[in-house]
VOPA-389327 format. One record per residue: x, y, z of N, C-alpha, C, O in turn. Coordinates in steps of 0.001 Angstrom, whole numbers, padded with zeros to 6 digits. Example, Ala and Ser with C-alpha at 12.3 -4.5 7.8 and 13.67 -1.06 7.14 Angstrom:
BEGIN
> n_x_n_y_n_z_ca_x_ca_y_ca_z_c_x_c_y_c_z_o_x_o_y_o_z
> 013190_-005690_007800_012300_-004500_007800_013200_-003300_007800_014236_-003319_008465 $
> 012850_-002250_007080_013670_-001060_007140_012900_000030_007870_013409_001138_008039 $
% end
This chain:
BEGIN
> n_x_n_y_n_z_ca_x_ca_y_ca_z_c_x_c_y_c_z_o_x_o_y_o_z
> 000856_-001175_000000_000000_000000_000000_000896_001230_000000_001847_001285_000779 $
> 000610_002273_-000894_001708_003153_-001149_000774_004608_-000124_-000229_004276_000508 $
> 001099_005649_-000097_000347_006826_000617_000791_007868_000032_000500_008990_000448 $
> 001612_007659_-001091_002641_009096_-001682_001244_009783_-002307_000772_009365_-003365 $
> 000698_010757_-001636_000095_011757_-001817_000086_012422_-003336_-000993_012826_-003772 $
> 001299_012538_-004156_002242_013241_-004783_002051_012620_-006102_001858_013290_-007117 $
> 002104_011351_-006083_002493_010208_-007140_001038_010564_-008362_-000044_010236_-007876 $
> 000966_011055_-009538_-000321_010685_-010610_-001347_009120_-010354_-002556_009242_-010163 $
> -000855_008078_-010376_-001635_006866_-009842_-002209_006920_-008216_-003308_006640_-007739 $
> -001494_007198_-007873_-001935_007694_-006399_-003172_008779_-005719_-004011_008754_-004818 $
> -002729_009618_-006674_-003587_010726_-006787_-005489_010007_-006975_-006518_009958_-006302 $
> -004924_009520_-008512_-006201_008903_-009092_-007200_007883_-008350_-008428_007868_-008266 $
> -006207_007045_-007851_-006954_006005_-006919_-007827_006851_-005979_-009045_007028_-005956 $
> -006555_007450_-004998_-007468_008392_-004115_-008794_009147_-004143_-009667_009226_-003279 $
> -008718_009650_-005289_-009872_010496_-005775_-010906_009286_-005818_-011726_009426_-004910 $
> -011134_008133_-006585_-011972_006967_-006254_-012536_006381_-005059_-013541_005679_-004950 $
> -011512_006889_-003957_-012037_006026_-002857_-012622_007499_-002285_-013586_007506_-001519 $
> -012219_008269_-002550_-013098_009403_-001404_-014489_009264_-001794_-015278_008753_-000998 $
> -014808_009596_-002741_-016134_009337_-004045_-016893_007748_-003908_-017797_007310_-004620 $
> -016163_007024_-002683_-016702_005406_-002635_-016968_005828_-001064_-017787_005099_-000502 $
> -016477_006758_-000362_-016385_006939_001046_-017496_007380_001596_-017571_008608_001642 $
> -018491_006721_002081_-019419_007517_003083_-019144_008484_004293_-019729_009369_004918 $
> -017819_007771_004279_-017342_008640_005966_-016670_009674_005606_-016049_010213_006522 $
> -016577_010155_004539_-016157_011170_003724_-017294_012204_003122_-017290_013435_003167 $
> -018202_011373_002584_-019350_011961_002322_-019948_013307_003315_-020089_014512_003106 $
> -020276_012145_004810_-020714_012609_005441_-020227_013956_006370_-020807_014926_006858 $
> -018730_013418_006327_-018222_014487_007170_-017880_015909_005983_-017705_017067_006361 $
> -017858_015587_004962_-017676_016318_004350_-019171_017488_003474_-019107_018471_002736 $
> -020352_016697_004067_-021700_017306_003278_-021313_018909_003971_-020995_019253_005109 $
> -021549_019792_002468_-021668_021211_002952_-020459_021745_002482_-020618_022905_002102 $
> -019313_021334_002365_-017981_021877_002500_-017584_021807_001175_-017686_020710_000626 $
> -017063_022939_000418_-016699_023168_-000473_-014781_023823_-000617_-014164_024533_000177 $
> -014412_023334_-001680_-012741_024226_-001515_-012093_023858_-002591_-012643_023097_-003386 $
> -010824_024326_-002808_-010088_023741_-003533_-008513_024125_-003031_-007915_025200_-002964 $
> -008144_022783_-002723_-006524_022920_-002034_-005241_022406_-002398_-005319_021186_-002539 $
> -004156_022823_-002596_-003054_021981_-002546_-001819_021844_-001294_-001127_022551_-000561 $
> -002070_020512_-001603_-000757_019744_-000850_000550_020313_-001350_000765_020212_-002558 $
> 001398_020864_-000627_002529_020421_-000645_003327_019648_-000033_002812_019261_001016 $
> 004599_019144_-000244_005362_018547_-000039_006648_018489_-000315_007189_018152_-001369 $
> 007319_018984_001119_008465_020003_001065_009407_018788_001437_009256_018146_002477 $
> 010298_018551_000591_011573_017761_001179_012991_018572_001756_013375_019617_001229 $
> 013581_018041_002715_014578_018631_003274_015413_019520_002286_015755_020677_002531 $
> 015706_018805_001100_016517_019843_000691_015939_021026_-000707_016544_021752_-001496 $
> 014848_020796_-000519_014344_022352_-000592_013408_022067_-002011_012737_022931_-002577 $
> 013553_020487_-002478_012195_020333_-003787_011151_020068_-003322_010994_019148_-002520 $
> 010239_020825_-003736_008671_020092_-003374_007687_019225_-004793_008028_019158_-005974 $
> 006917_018878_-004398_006051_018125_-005016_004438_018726_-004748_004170_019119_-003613 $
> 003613_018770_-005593_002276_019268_-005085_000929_018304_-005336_001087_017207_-005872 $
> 000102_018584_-005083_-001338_018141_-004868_-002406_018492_-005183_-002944_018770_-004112 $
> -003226_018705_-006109_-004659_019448_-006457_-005911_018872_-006066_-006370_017970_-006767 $
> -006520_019251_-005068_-007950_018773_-004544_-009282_019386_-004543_-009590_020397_-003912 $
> -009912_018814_-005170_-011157_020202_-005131_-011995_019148_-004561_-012163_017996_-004961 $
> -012648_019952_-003228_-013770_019059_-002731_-015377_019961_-002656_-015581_021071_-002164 $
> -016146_019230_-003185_-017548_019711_-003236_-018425_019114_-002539_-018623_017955_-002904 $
> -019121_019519_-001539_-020645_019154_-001011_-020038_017465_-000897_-020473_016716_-001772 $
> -019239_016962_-000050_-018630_015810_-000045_-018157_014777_-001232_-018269_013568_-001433 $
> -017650_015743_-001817_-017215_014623_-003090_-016032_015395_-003889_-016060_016592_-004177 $
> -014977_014476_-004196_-013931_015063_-004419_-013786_015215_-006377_-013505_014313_-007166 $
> -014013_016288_-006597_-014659_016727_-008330_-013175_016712_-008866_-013284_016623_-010089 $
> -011923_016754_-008546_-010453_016964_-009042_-009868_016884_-008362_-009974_017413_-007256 $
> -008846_016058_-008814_-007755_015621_-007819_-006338_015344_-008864_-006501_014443_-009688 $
> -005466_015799_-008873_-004542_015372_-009825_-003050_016112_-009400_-003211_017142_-008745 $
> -001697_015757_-009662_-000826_016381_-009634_-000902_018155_-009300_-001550_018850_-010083 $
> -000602_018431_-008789_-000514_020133_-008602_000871_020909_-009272_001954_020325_-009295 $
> 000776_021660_-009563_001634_022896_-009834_002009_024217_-008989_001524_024273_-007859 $
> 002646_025054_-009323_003127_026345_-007967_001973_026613_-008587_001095_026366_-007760 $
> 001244_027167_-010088_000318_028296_-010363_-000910_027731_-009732_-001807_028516_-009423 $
> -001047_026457_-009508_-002319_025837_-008519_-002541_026524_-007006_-003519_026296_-006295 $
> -001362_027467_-006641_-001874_027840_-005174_-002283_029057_-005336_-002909_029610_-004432 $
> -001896_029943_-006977_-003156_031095_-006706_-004568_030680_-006824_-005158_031390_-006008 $
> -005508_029833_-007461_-006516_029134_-007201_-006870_028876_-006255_-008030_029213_-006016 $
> -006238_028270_-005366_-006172_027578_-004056_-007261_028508_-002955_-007333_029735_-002889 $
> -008126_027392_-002069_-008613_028491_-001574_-007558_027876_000192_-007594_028533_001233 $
> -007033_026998_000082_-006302_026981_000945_-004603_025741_-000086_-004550_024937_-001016 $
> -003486_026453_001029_-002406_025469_000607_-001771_025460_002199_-001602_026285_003096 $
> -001558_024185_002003_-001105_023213_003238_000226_022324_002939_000329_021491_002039 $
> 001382_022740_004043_002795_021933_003483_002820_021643_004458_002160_022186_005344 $
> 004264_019856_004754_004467_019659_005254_005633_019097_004422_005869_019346_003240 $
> 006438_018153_005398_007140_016555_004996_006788_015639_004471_005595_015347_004399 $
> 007887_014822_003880_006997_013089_003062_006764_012972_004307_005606_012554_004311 $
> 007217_013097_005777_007020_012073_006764_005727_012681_007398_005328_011916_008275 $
> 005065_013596_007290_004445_013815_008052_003355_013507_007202_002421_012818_007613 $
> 003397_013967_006031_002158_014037_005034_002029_012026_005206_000872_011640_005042 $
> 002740_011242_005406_002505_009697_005430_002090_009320_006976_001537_008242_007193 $
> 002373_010241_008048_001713_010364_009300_-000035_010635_009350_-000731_009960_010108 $
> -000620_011678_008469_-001486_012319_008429_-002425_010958_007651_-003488_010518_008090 $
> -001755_010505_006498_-002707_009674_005699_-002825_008478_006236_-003868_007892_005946 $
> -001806_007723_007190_-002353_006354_008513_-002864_006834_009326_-003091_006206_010360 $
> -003325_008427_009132_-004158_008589_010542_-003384_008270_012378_-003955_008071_013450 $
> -001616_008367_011951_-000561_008157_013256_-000939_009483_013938_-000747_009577_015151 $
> -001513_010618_013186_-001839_011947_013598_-002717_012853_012810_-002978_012697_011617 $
> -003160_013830_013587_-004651_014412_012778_-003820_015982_011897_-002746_016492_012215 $
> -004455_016279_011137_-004165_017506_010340_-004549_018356_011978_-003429_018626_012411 $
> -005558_018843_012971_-004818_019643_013873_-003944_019463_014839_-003555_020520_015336 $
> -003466_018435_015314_-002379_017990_015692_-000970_018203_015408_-000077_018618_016147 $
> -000942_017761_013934_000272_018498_012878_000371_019818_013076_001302_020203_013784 $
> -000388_020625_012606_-000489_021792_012438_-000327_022441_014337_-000065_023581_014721 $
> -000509_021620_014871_-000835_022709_016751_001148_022522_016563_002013_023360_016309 $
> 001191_021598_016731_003282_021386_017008_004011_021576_015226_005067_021119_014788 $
> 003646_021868_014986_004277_022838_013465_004559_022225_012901_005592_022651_012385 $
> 004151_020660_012295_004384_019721_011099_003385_020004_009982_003509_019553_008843 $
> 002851_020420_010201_001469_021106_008855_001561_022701_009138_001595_023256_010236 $
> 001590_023245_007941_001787_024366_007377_000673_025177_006661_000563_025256_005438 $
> -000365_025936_007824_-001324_026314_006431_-000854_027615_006019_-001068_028657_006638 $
> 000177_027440_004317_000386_028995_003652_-000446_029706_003621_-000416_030746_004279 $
> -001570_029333_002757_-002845_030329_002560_-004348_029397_002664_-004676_028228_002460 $
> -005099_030825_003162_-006302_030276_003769_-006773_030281_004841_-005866_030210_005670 $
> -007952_030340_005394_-008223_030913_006854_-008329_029614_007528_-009006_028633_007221 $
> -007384_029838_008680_-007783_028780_009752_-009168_028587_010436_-009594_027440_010567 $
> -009595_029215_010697_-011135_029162_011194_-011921_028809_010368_-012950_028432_010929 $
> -012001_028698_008866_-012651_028139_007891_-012610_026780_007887_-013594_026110_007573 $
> -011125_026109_008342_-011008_025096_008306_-011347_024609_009622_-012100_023662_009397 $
> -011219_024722_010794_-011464_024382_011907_-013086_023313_012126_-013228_022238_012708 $
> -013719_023856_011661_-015104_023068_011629_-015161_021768_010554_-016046_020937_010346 $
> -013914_021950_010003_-013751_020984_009062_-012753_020127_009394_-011930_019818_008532 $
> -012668_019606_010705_-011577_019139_010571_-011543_017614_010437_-010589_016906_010115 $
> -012872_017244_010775_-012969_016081_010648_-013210_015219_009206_-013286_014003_009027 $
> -013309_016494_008132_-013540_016228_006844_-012263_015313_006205_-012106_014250_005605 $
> -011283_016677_006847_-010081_016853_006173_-008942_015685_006997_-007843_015452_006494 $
> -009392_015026_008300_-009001_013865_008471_-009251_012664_007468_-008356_011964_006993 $
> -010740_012522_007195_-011083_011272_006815_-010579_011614_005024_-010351_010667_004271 $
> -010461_013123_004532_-009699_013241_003349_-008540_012571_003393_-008262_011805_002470 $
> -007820_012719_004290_-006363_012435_003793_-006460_010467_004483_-005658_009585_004178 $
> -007591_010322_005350_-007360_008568_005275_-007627_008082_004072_-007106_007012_003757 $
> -008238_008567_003422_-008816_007527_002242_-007683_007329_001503_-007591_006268_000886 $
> -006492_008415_001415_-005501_008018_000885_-004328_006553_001343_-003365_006290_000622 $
> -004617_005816_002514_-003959_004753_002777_-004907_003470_002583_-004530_002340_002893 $
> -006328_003783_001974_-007377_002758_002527_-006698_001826_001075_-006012_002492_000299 $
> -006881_000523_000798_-006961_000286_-000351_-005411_-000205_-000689_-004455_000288_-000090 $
> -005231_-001430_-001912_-003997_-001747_-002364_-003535_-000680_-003386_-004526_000031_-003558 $
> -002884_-000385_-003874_-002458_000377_-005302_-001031_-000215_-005086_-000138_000013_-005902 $
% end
């Protein structure tokens, strides 16, 4: 089971299982956005993420670009290690983010706050499943 967030096949699967996810659905009815992942490696390359989530269902999901975070209505960085923490669910996106392993660049925290349980079961669906 792979979790690279980052990877095009990865991406794709993911987007399938959120869209198969009730517990995604649900936590997610109402919530609209569009975000990218980053993924900052130590020595200074990143990798990105494109997510658009609608009324619980994830409408785009694919590789990201830098010009993807003016779109963005939020962008969120971390580590491979943390971003693979977040998707086994070893730790929650506010957890990360309270001790400074998640990074929100842009976007209001309080927007996200009521969402947080969305944006947990977002990033599990990324370990659920073989690929």
């Amino acid at each position: 089971m792979s979790t690279d967030l980052f990877s095009a096949p990865v991406i794709a699967a993911w987007q399938q299982r959120l869209n198969r996810s009730t517990r995604f659905a649900e936590a997610a009815a109402g919530w609209s956005g569009r975000f990218v992942l980053v993924e900052r490696e130590t020595d200074g390359s990143e990798r990105r993420t494109w997510v658009v989530v609608d009324d619980g269902r994830c409408t785009d999901a694919r590789p990201g670009t830098p010009l993807d975070e003016q779109a963005a209505d939020f962008v969120l960085a971390a580590t491979p290690a943390t971003w693979a923490d977040l998707a086994s669910a070893r730790t929650t996106p506010a957890t990360a983010a309270l001790v400074g392993r998640l990074s929100l660049i842009k976007g209001d925290l309080f927007a996200l706050v009521p969402r947080a349980k969305a944006a947990a079961e977002l990033l599990r669906a990324a370990a659920e499943g073989d690929l």
